[in-house]
C-alpha positions in Angstrom: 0.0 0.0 0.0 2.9 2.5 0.6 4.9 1.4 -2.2 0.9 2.7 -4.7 1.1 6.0 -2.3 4.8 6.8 -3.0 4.6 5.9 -7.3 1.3 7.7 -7.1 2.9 10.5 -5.5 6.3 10.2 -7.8 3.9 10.5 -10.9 2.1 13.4 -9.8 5.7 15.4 -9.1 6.3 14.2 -12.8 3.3 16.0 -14.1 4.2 18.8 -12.1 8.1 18.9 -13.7 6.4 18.7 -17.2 4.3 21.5 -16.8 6.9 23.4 -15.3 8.7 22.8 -18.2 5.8 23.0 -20.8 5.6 19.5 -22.4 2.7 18.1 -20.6 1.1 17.4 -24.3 4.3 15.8 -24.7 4.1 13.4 -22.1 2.9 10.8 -24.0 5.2 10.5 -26.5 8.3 10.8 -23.9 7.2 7.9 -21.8 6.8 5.8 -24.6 10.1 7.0 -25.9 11.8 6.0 -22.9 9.7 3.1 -21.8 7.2 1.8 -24.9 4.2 2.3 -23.1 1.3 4.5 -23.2 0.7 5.4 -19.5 2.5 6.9 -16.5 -0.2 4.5 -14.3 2.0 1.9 -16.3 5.2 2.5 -15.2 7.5 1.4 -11.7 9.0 3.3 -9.1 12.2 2.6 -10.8 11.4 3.8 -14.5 9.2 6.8 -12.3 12.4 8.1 -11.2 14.5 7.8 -14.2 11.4 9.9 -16.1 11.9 12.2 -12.9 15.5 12.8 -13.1 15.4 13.2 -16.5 13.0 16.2 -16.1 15.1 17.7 -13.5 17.8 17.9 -15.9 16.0 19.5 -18.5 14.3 22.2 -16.0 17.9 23.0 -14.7 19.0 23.1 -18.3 16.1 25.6 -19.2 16.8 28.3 -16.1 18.6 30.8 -17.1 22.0 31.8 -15.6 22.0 35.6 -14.5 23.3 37.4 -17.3 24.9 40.7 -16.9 22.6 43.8 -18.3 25.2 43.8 -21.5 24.1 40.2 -22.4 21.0 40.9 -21.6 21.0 44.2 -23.6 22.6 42.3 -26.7 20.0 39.3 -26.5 17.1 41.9 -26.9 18.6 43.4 -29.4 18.8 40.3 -31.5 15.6 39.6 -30.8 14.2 42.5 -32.2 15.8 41.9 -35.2 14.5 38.6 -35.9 11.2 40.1 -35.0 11.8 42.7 -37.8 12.9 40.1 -40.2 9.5 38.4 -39.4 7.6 41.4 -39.6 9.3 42.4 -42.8 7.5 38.4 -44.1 4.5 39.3 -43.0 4.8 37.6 -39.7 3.6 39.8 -37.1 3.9 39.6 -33.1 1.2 42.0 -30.7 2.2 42.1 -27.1 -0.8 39.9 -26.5 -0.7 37.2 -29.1 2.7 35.9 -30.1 1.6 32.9 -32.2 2.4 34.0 -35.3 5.8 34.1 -34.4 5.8 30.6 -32.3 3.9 29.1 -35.3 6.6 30.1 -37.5 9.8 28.9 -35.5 7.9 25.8 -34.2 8.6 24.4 -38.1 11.1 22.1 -38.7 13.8 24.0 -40.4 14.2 26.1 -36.3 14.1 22.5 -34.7 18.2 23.2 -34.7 17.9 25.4 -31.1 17.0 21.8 -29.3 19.0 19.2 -27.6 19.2 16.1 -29.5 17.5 14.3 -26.8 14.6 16.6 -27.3 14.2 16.1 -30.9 14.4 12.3 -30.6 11.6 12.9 -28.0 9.5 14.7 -30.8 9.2 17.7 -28.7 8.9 20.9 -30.9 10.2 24.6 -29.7 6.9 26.3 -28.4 8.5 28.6 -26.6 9.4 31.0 -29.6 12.1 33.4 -29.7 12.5 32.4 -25.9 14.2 29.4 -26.7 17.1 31.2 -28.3 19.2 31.8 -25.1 22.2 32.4 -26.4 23.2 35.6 -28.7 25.3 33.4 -31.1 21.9 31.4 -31.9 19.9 34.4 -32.5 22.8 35.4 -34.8 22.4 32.5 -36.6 18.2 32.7 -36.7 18.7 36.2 -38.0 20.6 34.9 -41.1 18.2 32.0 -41.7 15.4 34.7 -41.5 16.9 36.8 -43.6 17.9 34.2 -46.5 14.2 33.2 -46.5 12.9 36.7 -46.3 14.9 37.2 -49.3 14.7 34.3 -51.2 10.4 35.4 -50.9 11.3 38.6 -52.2 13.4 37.3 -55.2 10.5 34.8 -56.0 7.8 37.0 -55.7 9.4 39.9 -57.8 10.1 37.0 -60.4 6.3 36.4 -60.6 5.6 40.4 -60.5 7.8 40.6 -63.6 6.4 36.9 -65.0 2.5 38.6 -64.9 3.7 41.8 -66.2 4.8 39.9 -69.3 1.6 38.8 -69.6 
């Protein structure tokens, strides 16, 4: 009877970690990913706490370190930027409804930003420009922005020009 109180209690602080982290839709596919089965109620104590740890490791891996204001100035900055990029494709963020934006770098081609273990996982990045944390990747997102943005310009003027012939 203890042993049903202390897994019971174990799952619970697992769906707690994964909505801490945001991947409670997830939680399907991670325990069968780890485990082949469908259901935390299927699990033991043992593979409870290996689920557990692993989510412990992600949520450390999310916090974020306190940055000095520099960093911090430069990681807005960079941000902005890929906002304007995105803006500039038609892609457009209001301070109270961001999913344009996390629709857009939820596709595949942003998957790059996540740990390997979290792409085998099938885990997607919802959490947007937020889960750029460093300034060199939000470098690198700027560029890939900005080849698309202007690979959709040179298409689209090539089918201005195209129906102007016409």
């Amino acid at each position: 009877m203890i042993n049903q109180e202390t897994v019971k209690q174990k799952r619970q602080y697992f769906h707690q970690l994964l909505l801490a982290l945001g991947e409670e839709r997830y939680k399907e596919v991670i325990v069968e990913a780890h485990f082949g089965v469908c259901s935390t109620k299927e699990l033991s104590e043992k593979q409870l706490d290996i689920l557990i740890s692993d989510a412990k490791k992600r949520l450390g891996n999310n916090q974020q370190p306190k940055q000095d204001p520099e960093s911090s100035k430069m990681l807005r900055m960079w941000r902005n930027k890929c906002l304007l990029v995105l803006n500039e494709r038609g892609i457009i963020a209001s301070p109270k409804d961001w999913s344009a934006v996390n629709q857009e770098l939820s596709k595949k081609q942003f998957q790059w930003v996540l740990s390997p273990a979290q792409l085998a996982s099938g885990i997607t990045n919802h959490k947007g420009l937020y889960a750029f944390r460093k300034v060199d990747d939000l470098k690198k997102l700027f560029k890939q922005l900005c080849s698309i943005r202007d690979n959709e310009q040179i298409k689209a003027k090539e089918l201005k020009e195209l129906a102007l012939k016409n």
